[in-house]
C-alpha positions as CSV (number, residue, x, y, z in Angstrom):
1,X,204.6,205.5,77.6
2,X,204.7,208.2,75.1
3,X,207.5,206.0,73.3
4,X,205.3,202.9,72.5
5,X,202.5,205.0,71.6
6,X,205.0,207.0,68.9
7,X,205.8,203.2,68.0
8,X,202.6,202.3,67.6
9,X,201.3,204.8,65.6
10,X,204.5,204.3,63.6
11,X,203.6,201.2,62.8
12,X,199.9,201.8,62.0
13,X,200.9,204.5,59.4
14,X,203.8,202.0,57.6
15,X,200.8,199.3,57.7
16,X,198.2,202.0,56.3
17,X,201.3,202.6,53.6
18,X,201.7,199.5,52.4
19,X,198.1,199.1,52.1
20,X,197.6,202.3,50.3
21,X,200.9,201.5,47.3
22,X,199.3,197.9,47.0
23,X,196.1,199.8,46.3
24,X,197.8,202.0,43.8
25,X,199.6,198.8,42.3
26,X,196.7,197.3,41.6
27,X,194.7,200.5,40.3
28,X,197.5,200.9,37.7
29,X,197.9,197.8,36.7
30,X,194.2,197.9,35.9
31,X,194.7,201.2,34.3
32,X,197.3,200.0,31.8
33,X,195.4,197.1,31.0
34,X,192.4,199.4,29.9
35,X,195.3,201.8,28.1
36,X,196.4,199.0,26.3
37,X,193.1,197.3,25.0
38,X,191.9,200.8,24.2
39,X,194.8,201.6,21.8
40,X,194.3,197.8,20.6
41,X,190.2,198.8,20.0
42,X,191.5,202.4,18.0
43,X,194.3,200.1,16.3
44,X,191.2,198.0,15.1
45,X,189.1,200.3,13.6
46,X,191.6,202.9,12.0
47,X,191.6,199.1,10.0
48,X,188.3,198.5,9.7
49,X,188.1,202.1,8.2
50,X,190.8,201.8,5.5
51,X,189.9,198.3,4.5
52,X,186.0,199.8,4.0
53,X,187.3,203.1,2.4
54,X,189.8,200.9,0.3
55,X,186.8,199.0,-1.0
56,X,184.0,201.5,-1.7
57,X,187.1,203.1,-3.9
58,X,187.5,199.6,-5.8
59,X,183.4,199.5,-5.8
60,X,183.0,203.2,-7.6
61,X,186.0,202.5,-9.3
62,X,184.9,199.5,-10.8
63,X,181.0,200.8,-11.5
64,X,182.6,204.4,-13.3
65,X,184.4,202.1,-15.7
66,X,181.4,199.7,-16.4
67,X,178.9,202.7,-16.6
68,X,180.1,205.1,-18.0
């Protein structure tokens, strides 16, 4: 008796295992999706930043030569 209720709790706990590392599968793949359109989003505005600093340096550039 005490065999097939080792057996069953055995089997239980791989069950509750499995369960549990799908869990985690799923978690990280959620994870790295976040990691990766988060580092696509800093990507995007380190961009946006140099294009606009880029510009407002052609802009004062371009007004210093025309008056001054």
């Amino acid at each position: 008796m005490s065999d097939d209720v080792s057996q069953i709790i055995l089997e239980e706990l791989r069950a509750h295992r499995k369960e549990t590392m799908d869990g985690f599968g799923r978690i990280d793949n959620r994870v790295r999706s976040l990691e990766e359109s988060r580092a696509e989003q800093k990507g995007t505005i380190k961009t946006a930043v140099t294009i606009s600093g880029m510009l407002s340096a052609l802009v004062a550039f371009i007004t210093s030569i025309f008056y001054h």
